[in-house]
C-alpha positions in Angstrom: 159.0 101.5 38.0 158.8 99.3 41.0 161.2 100.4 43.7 161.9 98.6 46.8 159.9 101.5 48.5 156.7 100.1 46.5 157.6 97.0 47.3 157.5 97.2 50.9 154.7 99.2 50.7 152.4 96.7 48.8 153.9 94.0 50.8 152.5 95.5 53.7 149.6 96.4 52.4 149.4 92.3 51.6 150.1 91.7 55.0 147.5 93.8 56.7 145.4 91.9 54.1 146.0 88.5 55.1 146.3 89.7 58.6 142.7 90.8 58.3 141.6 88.0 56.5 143.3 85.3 59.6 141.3 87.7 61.8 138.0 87.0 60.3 138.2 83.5 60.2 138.9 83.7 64.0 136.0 82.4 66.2 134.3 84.6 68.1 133.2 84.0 71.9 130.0 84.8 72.3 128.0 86.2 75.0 127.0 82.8 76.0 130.7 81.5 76.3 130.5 79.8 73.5 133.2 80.1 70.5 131.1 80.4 67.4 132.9 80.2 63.5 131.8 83.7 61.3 130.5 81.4 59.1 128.3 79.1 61.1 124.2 79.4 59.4 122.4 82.0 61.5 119.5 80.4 61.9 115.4 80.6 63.1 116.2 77.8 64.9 113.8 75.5 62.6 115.5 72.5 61.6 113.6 71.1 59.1 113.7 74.8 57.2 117.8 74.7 57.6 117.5 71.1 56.0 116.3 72.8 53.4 118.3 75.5 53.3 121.2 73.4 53.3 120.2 71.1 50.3 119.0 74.1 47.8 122.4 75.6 48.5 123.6 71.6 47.6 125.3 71.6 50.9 124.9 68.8 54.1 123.3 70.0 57.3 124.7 69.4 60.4 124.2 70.6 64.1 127.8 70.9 66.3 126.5 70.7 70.4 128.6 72.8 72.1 129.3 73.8 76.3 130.1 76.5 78.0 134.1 76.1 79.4 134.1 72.9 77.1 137.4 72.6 76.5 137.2 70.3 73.3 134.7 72.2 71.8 137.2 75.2 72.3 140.3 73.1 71.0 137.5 72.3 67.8 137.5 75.6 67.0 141.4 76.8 67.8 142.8 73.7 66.4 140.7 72.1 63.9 138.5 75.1 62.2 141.7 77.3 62.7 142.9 75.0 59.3 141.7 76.7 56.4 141.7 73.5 54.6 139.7 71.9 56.7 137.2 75.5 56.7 137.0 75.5 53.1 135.9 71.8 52.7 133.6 72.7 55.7 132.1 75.7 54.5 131.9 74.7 50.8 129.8 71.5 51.7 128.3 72.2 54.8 125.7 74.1 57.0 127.1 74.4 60.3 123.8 74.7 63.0 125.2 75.3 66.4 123.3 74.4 69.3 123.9 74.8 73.6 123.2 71.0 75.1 121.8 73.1 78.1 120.5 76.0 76.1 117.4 77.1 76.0 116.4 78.8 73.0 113.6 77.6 71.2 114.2 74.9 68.5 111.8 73.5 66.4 112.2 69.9 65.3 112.2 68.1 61.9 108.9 66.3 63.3 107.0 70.1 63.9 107.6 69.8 67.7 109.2 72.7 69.5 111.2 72.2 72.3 114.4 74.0 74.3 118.3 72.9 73.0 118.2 71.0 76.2 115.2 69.2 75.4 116.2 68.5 71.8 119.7 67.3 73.3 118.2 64.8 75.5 115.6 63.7 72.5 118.6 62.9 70.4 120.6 61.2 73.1 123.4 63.8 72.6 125.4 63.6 75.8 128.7 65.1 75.3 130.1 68.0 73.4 131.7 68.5 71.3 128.6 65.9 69.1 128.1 66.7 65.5 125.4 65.2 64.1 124.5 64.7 60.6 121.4 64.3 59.1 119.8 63.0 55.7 118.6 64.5 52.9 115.1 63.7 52.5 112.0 64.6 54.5 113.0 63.8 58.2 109.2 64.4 59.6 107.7 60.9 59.7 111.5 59.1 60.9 112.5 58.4 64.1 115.2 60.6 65.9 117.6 57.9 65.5 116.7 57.2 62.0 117.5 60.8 60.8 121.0 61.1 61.1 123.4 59.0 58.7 126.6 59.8 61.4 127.7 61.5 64.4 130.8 62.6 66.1 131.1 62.6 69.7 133.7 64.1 71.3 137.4 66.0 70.1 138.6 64.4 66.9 142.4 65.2 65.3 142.1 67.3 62.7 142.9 64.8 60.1 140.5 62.4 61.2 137.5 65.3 61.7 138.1 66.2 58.3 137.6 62.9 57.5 134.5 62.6 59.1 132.9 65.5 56.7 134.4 63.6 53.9 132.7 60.5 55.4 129.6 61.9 55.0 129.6 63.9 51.7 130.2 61.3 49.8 127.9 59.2 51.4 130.1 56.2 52.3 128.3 55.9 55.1 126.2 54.1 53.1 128.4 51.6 52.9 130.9 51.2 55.6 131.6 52.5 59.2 133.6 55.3 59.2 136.3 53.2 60.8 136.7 51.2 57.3 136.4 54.1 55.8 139.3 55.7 57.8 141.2 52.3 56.8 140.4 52.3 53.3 141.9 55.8 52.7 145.1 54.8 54.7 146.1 51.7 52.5 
């Protein structure tokens, strides 16, 4: 018989639960004063290997450029990630690479060539962070640095609009539109 003692007790026991569960989706700030998602790809730093990774999993692959005291990239992670819908969709079609625009770990490039975060920042013209970038699917090797990304997002979006822009590129309409018609087209 359920009496309103079990009752409170197993609806505590749910609310430790989903109090545990809101915990672990919580970023973390990490030693380089960065906020980093639990669920971001831990990675050898080889982007043509997480390309990979990323398609045989049938996911996109994308790098988020982050700064220290950044206080976008913060409000990406407090605000926007904090949204489980927009962390499912996220995390069900994406691997998230996160990279320092100063940093300077090691990172090896689609193309073979192995340079600092820095370096790779300033070889892909990424000059302010919060930048995702999202690249192809194909072999990136023989393409120019422009040529391997099909979008990019510079700077804070609104959470309605950044999930848009994961949308925008899992389906592929970049293909065929900016990602300004395509953020008209789904408003009409």
């Amino acid at each position: 018989m359920i009496g309103r003692r079990n009752l409170l007790i197993g609806g505590a026991s749910l609310g430790v639960l989903a109090a545990s569960r809101a915990r672990a989706e919580q970023p973390i700030l990490t030693d380089d004063g960065l906020y980093k998602q639990p669920w971001f790809l831990e990675s050898f730093l080889d982007l043509a290997d997480d390309l990979e990774g990323a398609r045989k999993e049938g996911k996109r692959f994308a790098i988020m450029w982050e700064l220290r005291g950044c206080p976008y990239c913060k409000e990406t992670h407090l605000v926007n990630f904090a949204q489980q819908r927009i962390t499912d969709y996220v995390k069900a079609n994406f691997e998230v690479l996160q990279l320092n625009i100063i940093g300077s770990r090691k990172v090896t490039d689609f193309d073979g060539e192995e340079m600092s975060e820095k370096a790779i920042a300033a070889k892909y013209g990424v000059r302010f962070t919060p930048t995702f970038q999202f690249f192809g699917e194909g072999a990136l090797k023989d393409m120019l640095p422009a040529k391997r990304e099909v979008s990019r997002a510079s700077g804070y979006m609104l959470p309605d609009d950044f999930l848009a822009m994961f949308r925008y590129v899992k389906e592929k309409a970049y293909e065929g539109k900016s990602f300004r018609d395509y953020l008209k087209s789904r408003q009409s």
